[in-house]
LUMKEBA-807657 format. One record per residue: residue in three letters; residue number from 1; x, y, z of N, C-alpha, C, O in turn. Coordinates in Angstrom, 1 decimal, m for minus. Atoms other than C-alpha are relative to their C-alpha. Last residue first. Example, Ala and Ser with C-alpha at 12.3 -4.5 7.8 and 13.67 -1.06 7.14 Angstrom:
2
[atom 'SER' 2 [m0.9 m1.1 0.0] [13.7 m1.1 7.1] [m0.8 1.1 0.8] [m0.3 2.2 0.9]]
[atom 'ALA' 1 [0.9 m1.2 0.0] [12.3 m4.5 7.8] [0.9 1.2 0.0] [1.9 1.2 0.7]]
//
This chain:
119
[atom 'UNK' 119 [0.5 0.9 0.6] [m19.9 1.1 29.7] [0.2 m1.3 0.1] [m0.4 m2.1 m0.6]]
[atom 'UNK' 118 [1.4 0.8 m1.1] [m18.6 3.1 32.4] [m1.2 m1.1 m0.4] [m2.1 m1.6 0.2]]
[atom 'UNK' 117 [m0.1 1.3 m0.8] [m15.4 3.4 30.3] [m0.8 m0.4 0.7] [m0.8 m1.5 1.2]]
[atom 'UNK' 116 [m0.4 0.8 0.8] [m16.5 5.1 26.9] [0.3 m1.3 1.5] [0.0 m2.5 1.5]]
[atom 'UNK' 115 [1.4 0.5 0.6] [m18.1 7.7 29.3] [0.0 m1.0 m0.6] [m1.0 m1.7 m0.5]]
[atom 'UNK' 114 [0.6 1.3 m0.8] [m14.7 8.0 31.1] [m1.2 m0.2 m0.4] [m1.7 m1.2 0.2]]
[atom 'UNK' 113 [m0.8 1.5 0.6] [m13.1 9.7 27.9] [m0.4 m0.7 1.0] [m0.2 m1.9 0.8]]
[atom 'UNK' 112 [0.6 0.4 1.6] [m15.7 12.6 28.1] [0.6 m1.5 m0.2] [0.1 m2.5 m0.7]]
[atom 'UNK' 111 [1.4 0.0 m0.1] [m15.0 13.4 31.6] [m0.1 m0.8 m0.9] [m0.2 m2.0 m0.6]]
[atom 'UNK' 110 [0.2 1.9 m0.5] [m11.6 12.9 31.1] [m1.3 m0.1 0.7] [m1.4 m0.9 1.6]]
[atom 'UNK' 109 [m0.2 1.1 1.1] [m11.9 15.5 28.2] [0.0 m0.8 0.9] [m0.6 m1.8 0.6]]
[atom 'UNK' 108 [1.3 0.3 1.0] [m13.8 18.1 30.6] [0.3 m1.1 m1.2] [m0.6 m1.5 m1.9]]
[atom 'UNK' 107 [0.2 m0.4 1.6] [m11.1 18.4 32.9] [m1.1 m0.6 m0.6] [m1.7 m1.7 m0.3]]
[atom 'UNK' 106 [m0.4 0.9 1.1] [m12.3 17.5 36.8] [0.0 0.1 m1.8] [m1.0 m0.2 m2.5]]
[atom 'UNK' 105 [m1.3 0.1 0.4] [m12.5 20.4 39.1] [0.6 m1.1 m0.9] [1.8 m1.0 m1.4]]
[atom 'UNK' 104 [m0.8 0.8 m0.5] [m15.2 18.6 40.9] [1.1 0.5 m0.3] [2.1 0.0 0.3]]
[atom 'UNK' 103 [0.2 0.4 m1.7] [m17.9 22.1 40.9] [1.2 m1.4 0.4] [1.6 m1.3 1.5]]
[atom 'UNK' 102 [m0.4 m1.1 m0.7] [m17.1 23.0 37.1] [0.5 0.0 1.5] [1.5 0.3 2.0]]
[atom 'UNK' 101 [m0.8 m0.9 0.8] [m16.7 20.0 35.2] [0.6 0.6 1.5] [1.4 0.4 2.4]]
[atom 'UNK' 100 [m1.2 0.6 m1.1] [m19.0 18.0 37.6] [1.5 0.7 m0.5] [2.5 0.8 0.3]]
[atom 'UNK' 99 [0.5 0.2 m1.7] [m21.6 20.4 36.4] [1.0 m0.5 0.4] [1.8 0.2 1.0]]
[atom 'UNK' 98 [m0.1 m1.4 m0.3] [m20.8 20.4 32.7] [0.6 0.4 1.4] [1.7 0.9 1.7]]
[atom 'UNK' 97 [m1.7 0.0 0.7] [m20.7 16.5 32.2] [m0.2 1.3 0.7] [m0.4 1.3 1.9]]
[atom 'UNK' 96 [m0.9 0.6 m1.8] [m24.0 16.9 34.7] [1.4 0.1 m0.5] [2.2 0.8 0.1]]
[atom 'UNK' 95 [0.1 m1.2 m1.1] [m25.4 19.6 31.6] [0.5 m0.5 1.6] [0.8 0.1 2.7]]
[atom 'UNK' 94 [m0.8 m1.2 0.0] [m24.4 17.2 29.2] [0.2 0.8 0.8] [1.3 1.1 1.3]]
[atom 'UNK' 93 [m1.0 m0.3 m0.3] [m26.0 14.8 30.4] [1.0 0.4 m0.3] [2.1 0.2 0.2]]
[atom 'UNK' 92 [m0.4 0.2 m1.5] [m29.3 16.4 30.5] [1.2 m0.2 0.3] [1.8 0.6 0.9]]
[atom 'UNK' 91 [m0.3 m1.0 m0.3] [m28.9 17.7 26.8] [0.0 m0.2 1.6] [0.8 0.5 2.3]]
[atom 'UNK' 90 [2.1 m0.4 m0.3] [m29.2 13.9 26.0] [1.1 1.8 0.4] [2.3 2.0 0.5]]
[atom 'UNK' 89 [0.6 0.2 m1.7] [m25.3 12.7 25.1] [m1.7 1.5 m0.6] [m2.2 2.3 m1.4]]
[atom 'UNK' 88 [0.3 1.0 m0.1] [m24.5 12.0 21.0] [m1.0 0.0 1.6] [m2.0 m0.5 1.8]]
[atom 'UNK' 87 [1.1 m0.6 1.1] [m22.7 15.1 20.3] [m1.2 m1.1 0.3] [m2.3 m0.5 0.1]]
[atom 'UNK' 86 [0.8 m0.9 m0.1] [m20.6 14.4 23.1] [m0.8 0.8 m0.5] [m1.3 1.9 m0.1]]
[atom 'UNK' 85 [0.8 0.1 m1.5] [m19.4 11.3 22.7] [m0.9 1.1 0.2] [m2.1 0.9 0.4]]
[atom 'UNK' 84 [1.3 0.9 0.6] [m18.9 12.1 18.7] [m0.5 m0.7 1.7] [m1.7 m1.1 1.9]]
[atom 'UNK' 83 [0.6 m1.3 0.3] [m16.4 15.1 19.9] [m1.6 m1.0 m0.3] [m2.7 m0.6 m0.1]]
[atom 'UNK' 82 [0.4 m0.5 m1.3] [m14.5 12.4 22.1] [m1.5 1.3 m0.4] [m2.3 1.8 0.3]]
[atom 'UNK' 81 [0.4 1.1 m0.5] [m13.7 10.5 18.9] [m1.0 0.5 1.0] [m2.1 0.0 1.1]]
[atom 'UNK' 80 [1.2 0.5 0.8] [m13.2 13.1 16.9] [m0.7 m0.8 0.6] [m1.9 m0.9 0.3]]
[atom 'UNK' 79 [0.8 m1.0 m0.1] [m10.3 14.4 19.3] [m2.0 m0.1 m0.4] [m3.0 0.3 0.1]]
[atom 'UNK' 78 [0.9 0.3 m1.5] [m9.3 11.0 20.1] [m0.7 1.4 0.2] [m1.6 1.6 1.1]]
[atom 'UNK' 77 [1.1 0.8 m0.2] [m8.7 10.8 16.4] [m0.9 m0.1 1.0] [m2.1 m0.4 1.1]]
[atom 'UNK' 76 [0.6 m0.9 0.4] [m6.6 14.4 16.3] [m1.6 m1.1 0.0] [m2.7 m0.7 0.0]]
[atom 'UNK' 75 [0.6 m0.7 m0.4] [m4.5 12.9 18.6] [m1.2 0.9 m0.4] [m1.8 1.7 0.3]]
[atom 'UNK' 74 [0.4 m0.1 m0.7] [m3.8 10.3 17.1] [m1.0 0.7 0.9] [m2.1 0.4 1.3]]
[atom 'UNK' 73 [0.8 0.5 0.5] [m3.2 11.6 13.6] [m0.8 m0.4 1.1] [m2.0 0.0 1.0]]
[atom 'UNK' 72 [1.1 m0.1 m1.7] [m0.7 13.9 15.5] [m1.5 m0.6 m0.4] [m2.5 m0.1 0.1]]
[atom 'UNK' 71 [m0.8 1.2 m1.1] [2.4 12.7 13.0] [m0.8 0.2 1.0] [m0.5 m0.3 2.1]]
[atom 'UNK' 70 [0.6 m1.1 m1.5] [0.1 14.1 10.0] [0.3 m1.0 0.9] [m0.2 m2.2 0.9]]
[atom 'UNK' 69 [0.6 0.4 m0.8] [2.0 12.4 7.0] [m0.6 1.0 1.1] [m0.1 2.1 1.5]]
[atom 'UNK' 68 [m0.2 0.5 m1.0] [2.4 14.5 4.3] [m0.1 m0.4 0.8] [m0.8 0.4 1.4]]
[atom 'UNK' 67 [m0.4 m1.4 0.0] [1.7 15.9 0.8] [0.3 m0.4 1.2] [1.0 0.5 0.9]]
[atom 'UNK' 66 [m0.6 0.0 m1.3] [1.1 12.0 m0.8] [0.7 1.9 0.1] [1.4 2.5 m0.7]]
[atom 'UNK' 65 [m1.8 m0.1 0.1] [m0.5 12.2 m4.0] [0.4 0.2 1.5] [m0.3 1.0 2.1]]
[atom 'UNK' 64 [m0.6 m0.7 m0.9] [m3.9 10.5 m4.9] [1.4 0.4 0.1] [2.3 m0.1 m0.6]]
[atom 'UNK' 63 [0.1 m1.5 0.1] [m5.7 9.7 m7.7] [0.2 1.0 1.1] [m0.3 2.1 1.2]]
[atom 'UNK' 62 [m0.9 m0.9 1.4] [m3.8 6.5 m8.6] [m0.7 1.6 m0.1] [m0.3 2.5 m0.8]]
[atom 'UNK' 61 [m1.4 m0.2 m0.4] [m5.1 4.9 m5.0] [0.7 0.9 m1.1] [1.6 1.7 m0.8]]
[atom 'UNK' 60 [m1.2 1.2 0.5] [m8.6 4.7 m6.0] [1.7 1.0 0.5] [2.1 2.2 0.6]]
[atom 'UNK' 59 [m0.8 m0.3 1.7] [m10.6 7.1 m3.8] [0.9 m0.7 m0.3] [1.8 m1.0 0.5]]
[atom 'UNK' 58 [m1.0 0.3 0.2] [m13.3 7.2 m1.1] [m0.1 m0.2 m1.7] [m0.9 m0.2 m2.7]]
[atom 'UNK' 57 [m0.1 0.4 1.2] [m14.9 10.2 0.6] [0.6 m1.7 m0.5] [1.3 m2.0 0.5]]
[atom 'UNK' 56 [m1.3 1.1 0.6] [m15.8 11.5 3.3] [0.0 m0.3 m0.9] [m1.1 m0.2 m1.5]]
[atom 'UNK' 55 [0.2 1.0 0.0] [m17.0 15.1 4.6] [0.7 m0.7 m0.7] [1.7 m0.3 m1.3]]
[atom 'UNK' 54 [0.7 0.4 m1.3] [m16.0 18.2 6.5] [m0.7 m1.3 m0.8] [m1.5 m1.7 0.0]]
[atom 'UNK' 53 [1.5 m0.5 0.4] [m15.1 19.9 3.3] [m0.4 m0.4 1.0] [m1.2 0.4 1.4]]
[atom 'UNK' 52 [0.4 m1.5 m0.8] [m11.2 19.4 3.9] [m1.5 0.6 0.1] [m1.6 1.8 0.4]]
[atom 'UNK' 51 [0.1 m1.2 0.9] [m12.1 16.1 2.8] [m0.6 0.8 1.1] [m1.5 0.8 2.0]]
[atom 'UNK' 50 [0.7 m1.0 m0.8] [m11.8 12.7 5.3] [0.2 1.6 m0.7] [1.0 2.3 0.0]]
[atom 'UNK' 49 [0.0 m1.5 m0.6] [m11.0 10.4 3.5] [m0.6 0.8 0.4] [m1.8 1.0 0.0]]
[atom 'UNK' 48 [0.7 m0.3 m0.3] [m11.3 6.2 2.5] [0.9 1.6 0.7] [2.0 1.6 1.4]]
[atom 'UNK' 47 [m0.4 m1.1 m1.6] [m8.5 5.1 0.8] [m1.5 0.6 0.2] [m2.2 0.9 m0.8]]
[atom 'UNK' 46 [1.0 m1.3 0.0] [m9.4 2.6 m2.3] [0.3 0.3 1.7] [0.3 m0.4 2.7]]
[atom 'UNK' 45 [0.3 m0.2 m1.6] [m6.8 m0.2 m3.2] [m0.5 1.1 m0.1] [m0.1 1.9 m0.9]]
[atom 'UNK' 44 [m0.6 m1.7 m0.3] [m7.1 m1.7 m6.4] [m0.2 0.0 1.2] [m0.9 m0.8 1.9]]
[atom 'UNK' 43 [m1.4 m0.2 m0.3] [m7.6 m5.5 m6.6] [0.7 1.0 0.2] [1.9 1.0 0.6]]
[atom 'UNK' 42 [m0.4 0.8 m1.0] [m10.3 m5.3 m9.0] [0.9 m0.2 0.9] [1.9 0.0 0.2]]
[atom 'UNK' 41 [m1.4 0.8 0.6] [m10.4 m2.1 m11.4] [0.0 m1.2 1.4] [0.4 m0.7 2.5]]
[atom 'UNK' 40 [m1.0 m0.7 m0.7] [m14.2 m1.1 m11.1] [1.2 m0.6 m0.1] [1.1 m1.6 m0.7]]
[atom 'UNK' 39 [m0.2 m0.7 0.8] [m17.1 m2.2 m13.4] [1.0 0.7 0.2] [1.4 1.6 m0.6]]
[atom 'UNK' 38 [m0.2 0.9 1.1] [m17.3 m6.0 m11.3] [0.9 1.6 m1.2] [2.0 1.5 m1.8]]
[atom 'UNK' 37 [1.0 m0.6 0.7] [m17.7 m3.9 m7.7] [0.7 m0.2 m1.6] [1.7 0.5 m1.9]]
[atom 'UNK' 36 [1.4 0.2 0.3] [m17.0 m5.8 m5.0] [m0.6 m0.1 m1.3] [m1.4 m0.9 m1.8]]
[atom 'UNK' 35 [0.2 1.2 1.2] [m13.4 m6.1 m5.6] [m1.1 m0.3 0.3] [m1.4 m1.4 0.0]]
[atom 'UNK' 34 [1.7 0.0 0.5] [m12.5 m2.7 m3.3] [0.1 m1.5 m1.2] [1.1 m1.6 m2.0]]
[atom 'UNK' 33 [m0.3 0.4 0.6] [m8.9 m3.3 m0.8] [m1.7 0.0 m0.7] [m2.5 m0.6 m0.1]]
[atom 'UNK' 32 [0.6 1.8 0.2] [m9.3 m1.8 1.8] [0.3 m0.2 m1.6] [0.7 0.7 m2.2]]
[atom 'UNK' 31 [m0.6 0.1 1.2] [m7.5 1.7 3.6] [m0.7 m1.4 m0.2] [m0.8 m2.2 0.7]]
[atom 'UNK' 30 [0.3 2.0 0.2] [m8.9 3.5 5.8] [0.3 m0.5 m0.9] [0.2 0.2 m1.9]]
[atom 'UNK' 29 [0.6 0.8 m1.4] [m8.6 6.9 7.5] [0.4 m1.2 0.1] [0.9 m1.9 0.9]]
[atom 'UNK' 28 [0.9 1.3 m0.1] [m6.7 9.0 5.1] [m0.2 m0.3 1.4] [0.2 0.2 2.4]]
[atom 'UNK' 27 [m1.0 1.4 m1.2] [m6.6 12.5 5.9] [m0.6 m1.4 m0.6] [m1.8 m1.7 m0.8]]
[atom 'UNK' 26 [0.9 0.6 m0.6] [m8.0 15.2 2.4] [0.8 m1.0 0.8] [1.7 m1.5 0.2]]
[atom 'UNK' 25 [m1.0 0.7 m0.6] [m7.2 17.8 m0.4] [m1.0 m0.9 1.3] [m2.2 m0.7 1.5]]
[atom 'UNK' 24 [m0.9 m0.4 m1.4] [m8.5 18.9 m2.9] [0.2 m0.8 0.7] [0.2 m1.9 0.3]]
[atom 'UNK' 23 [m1.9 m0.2 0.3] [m9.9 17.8 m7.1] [m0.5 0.8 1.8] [m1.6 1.4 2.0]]
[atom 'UNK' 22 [m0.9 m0.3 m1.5] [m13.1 15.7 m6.4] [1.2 0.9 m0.4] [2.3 0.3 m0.6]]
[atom 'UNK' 21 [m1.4 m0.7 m0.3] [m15.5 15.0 m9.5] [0.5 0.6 1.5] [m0.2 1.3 2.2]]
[atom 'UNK' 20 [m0.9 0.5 m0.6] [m18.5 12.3 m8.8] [1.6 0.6 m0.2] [2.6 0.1 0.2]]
[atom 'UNK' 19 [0.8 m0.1 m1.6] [m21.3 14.5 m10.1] [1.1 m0.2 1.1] [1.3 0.5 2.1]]
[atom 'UNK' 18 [m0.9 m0.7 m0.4] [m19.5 14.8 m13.3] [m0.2 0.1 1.5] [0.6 0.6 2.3]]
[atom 'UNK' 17 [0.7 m1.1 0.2] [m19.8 11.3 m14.0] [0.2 1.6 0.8] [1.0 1.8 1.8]]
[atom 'UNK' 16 [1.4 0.3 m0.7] [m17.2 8.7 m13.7] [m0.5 1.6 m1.3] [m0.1 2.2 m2.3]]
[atom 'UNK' 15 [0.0 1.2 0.5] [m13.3 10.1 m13.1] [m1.5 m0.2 0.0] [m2.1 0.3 0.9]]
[atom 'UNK' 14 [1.5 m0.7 1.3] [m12.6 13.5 m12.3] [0.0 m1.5 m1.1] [0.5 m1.8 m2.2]]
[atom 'UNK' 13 [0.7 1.2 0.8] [m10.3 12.6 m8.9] [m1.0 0.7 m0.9] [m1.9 1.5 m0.6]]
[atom 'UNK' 12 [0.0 m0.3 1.4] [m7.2 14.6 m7.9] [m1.1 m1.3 m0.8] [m0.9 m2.2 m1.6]]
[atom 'UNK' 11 [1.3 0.9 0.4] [m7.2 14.2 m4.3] [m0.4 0.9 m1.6] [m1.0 1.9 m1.8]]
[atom 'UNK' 10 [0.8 m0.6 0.8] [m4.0 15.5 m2.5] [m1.0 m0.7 m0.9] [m0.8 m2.0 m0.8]]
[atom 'UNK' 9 [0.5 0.4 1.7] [m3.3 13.7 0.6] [m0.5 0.8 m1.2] [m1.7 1.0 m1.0]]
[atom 'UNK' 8 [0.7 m1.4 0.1] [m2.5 14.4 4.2] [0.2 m0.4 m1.5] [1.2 m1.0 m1.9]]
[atom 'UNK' 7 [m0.4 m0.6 1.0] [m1.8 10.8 5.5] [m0.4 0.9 0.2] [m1.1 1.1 1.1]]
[atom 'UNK' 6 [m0.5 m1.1 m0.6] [m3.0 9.6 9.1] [0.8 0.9 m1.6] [1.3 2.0 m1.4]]
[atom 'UNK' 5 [1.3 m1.1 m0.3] [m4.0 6.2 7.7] [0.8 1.1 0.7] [2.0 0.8 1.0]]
[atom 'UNK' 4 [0.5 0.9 m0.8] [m1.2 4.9 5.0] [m0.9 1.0 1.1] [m1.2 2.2 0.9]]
[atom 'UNK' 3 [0.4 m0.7 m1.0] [m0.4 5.3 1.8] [m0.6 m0.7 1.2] [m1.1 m1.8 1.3]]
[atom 'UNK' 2 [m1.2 m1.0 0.0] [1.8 3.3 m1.0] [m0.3 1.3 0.9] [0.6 2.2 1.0]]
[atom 'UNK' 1 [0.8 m1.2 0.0] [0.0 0.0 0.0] [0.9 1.2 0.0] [1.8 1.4 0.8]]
//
């Protein structure tokens, strides 16, 4: 595979119909291998990304260019990750997240990252 997840990627795709054109830029996430689909090149590898647009995409391997890895890929996952906990909670708990925030003194990310563990 000549990319890998955490890339920064240029995205050069006008392939298809016009509906399906892409030229900028975008992180990989995922990388698989597509042979579902009989009218597509078998055996190609298709990156799933995440476009500066705020949404995803994926794209055969030949219409990408490597611009650089992002070495805080990590951190920017546990960002997403933590942001999708709390898009997700009732406006009530939110408002205890909030609460114990303020009144325990406890940061608001390890709030967020013990919700994942009380499960």
């Amino acid at each position: 595979m000549k990319f890998k997840r955490g890339d920064r990627v240029k995205i050069n795709y006008e392939e298809g119909n016009k509906d399906d054109h892409y030229v900028g830029y975008g992180l990989v996430l995922h990388i698989y291998e597509y042979e579902k689909m009989a009218f597509d090149d078998p055996g190609v590898n298709y990156y799933q990304c995440a476009l500066d647009d705020g949404t995803l995409g994926d794209f055969p391997e030949r219409c990408l260019t490597l611009m650089y890895n992002c070495l805080y890929f990590n951190d920017i996952q546990r960002g997403f990750d933590r942001y999708e906990k709390v898009r997700r909670l009732s406006a009530r708990s939110f408002a205890d997240l909030c609460h114990r925030n303020l009144t325990e003194g406890i940061p608001f990310d390890d709030l967020v990252d013990q919700i994942g563990e009380q499960k």
